[in-house]
C-alpha positions as CSV (number, residue, x, y, z in Angstrom):
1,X,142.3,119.6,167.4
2,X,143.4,123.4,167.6
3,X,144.9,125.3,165.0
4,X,148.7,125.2,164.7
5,X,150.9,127.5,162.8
6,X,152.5,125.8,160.0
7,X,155.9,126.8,161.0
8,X,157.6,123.9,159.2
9,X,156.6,121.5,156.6
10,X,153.6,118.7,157.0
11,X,153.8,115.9,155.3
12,X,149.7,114.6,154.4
13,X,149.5,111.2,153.7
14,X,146.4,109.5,151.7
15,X,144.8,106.3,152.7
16,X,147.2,103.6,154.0
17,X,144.4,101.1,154.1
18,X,146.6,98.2,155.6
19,X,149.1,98.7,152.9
20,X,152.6,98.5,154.9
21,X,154.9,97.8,151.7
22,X,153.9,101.1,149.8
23,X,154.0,103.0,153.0
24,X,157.4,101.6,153.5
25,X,158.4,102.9,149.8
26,X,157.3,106.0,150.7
27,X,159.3,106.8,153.9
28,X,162.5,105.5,152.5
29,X,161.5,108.5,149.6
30,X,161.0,111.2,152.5
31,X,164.1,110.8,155.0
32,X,163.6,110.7,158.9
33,X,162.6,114.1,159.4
34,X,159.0,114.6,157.5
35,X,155.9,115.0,159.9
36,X,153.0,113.7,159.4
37,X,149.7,114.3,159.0
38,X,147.6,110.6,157.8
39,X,143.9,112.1,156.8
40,X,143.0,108.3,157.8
41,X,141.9,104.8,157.0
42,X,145.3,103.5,158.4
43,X,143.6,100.0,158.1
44,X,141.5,97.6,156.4
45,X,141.2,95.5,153.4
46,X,145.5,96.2,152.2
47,X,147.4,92.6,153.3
48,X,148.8,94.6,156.7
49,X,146.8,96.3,158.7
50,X,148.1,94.9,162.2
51,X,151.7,96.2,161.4
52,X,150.9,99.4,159.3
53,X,148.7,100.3,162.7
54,X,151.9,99.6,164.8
55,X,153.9,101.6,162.2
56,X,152.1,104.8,162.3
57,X,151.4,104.0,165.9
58,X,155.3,104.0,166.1
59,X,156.0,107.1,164.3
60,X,153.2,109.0,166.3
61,X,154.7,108.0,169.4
62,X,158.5,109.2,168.0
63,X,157.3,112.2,167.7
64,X,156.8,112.3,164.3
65,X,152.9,113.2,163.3
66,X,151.1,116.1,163.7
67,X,148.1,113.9,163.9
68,X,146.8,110.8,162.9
69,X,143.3,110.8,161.4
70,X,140.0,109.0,161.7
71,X,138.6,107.6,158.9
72,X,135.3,104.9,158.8
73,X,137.8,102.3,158.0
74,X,139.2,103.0,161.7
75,X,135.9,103.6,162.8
76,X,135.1,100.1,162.0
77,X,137.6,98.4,163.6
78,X,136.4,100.4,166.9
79,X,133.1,99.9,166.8
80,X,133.6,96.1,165.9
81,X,136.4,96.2,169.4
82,X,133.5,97.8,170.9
83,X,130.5,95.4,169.9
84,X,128.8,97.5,167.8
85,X,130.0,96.1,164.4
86,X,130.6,92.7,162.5
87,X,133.6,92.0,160.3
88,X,132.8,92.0,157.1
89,X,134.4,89.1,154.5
90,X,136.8,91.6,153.2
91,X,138.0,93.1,156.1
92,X,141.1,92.3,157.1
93,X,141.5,93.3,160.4
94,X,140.9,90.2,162.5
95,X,144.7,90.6,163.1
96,X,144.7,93.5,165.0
97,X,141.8,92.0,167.3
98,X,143.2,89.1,168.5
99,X,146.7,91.0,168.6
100,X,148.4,90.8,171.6
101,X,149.1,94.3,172.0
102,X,145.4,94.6,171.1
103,X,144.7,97.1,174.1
104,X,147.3,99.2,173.7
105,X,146.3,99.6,169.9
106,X,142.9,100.2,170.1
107,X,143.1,102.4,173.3
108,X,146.0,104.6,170.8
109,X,143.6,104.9,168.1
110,X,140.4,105.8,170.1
111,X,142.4,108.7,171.5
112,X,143.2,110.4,168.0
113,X,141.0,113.1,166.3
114,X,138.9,113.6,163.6
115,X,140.2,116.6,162.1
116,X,143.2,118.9,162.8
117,X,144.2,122.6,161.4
118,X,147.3,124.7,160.7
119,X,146.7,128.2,160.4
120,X,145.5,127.8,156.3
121,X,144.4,124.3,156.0
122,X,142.1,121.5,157.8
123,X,142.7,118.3,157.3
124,X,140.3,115.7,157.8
125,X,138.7,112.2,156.4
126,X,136.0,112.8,154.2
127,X,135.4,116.3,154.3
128,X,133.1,119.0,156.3
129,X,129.6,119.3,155.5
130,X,129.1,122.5,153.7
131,X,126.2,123.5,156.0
132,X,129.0,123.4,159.2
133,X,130.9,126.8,159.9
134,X,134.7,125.5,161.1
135,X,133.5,126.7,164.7
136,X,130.6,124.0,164.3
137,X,133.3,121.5,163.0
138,X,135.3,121.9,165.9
139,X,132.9,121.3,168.3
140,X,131.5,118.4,166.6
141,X,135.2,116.8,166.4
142,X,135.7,117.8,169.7
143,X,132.9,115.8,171.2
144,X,133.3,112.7,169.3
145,X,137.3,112.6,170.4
146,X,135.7,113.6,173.9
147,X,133.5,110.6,173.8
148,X,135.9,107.9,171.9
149,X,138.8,108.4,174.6
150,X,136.7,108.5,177.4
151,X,136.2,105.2,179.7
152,X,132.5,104.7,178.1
153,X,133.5,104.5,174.1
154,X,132.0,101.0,174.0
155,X,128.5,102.7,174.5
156,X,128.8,105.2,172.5
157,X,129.7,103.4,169.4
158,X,126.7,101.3,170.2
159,X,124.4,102.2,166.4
160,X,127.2,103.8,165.0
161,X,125.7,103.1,161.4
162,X,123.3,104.5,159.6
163,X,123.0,107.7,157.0
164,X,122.4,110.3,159.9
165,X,122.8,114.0,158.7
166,X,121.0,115.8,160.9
167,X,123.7,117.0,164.2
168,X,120.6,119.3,166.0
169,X,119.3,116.1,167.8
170,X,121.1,114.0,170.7
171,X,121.8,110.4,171.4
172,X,123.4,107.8,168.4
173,X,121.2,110.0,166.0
174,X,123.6,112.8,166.3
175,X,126.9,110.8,166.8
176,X,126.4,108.9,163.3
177,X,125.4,112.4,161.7
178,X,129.0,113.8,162.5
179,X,131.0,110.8,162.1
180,X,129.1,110.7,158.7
181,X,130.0,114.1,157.3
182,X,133.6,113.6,158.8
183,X,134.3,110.2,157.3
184,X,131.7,108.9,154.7
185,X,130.7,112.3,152.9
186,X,131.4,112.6,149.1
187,X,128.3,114.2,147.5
188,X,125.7,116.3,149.0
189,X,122.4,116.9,146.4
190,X,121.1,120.4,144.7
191,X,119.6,121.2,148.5
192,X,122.8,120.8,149.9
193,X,121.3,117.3,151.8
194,X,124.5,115.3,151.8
195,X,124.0,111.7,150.1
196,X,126.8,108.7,151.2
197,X,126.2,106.0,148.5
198,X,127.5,107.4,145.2
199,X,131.2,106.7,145.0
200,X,132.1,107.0,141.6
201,X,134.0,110.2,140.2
202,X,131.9,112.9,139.2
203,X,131.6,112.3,135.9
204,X,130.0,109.3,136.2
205,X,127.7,110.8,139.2
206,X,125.0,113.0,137.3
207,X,122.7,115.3,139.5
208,X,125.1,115.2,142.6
209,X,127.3,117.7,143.5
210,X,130.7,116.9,145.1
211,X,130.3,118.3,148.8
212,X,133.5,120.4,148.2
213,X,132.2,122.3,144.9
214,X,129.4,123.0,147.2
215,X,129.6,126.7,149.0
216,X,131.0,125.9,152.0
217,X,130.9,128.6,155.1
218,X,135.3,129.3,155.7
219,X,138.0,129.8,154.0
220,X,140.7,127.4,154.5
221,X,142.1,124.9,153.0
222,X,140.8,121.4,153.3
223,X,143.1,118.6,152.6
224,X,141.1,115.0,153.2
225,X,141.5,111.5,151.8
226,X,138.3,108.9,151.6
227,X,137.5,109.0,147.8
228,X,139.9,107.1,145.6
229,X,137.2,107.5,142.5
230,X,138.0,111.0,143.0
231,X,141.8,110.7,142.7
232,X,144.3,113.8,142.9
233,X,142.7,116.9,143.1
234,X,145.0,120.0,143.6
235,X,143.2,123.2,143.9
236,X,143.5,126.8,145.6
237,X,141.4,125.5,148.3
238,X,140.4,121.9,148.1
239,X,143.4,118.7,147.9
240,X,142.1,115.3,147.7
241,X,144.7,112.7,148.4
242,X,143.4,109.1,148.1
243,X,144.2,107.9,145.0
244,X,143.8,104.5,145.2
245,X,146.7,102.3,147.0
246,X,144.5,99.2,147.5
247,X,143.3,98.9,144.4
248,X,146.4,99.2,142.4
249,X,146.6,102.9,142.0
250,X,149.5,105.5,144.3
251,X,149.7,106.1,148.0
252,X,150.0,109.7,147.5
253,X,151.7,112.2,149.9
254,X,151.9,115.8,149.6
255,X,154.0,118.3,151.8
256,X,152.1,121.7,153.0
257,X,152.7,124.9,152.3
258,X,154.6,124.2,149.1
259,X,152.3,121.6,148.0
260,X,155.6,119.5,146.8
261,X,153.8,115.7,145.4
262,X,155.5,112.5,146.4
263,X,153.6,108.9,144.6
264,X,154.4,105.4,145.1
265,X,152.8,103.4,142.3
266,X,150.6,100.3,144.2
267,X,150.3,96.8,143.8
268,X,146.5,95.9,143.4
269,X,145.5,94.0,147.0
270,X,141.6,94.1,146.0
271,X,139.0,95.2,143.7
272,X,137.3,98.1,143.8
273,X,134.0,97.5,145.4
């Protein structure tokens, strides 16, 4: 999605992760007027994913978000819509495929993007591979949004996982490599190779490098969600957001440029896994 000036306040939301009563909390705490930018996971594993997906559905189609975010989490619930996937035992969005407004859901979600820029910060899922320059990362969102919105999205999402890195090839090979760095990305390794199984904070993580202590090839701002380990990380040019709403921690929102911090403390809906 194109760079936008940041003419008025955005409102970045972390992970909702199906978690509709702490999202609720938090709007009462904001008033009718924030905008919104969710850096994704809108569903899965919280108790609510079919009606925190209509909310922020809702609210997108009010008028009210800048842009609505695609994290795996969503990813999942495409490519299971699609086929491609198998629900897991603690997923918990059978709801949303046998909803009656299933369609109109899914056909909503498909359609938003990966990433999305003001003129001093990106927001995104995950992250953006340190080896990408933003022009890359761009391009690479823009063809996956191309391809998830189009009438063959079934298709595409056909061998959507796998630990893909490399985006130089065609075919699935490619598609999982930018979803990957977009939505699954934490560390990347002394080489700069990015690795997608470590999860823990850094501390616990010896002899990997978080991919946003990396050097990375721009200069803005990149605001993303994805690693609750990580928790709240406010610096000059890096803000983590997910700090841990499903498992018992605070759906965190922050408001750009003035970096303002709202929290709603979390009741625990699962164990971390």
């Amino acid at each position: 999605m194109k760079a936008a000036a940041m003419s008025e306040s955005i409102y970045a939301v972390g992970d909702l992760q199906g978690c509709l009563e702490s999202f609720d909390e938090l709007l009462d705490m904001l008033g009718a007027d924030a905008s919104f930018v969710f850096v994704g996971d809108i569903v899965n594993r919280g108790p609510a994913s079919l009606q925190t997906l209509r909310r922020v559905k809702a609210l997108d189609e009010a008028g009210r978000c800048r842009a609505v975010l695609l994290g795996n989490h969503d990813l999942h619930l495409l490519a299971v819509a699609a086929g491609a996937g198998k629900l897991h035992r603690s997923d918990t969005i059978a709801d949303i495929l046998n909803a009656p407004d299933r369609k109109e859901l899914l056909k909503w979600l498909r359609s938003r993007p990966l990433m999305y820029e003001t003129d001093d910060v990106v927001f995104v899922h995950a992250g953006i591979s340190p080896a990408w320059t933003l022009e890359e990362a761009r391009g690479y969102a823009q063809e996956v949004g191309e391809a998830l919105s189009g009438r063959h999205w079934k298709q595409y999402l056909q061998d959507m996982y796998g630990d893909d890195t490399d985006t130089t090839g065609g075919g699935s090979a490619r598609m999982r490599a930018i979803l990957n760095a977009f939505t699954r990305m934490r560390y990347v390794r002394a080489d700069g190779s990015l690795e997608f199984k470590a999860k823990m904070n850094p501390k616990q993580t010896p002899g990997l490098v978080p991919w946003f202590e990396y050097p990375r090839r721009f200069e803005k701002t990149v605001c993303f969600g994805h690693w609750s380990t990580l928790g709240l990380v406010v610096r000059d040019k890096t803000v983590a957001i997910d700090t841990g709403c499903l498992w018992g921690g605070k759906l965190t929102c922050i408001r750009f440029p003035d970096r303002r911090l709202w929290q709603v403390q979390c009741p625990q809906w699962a164990a971390p896994c």
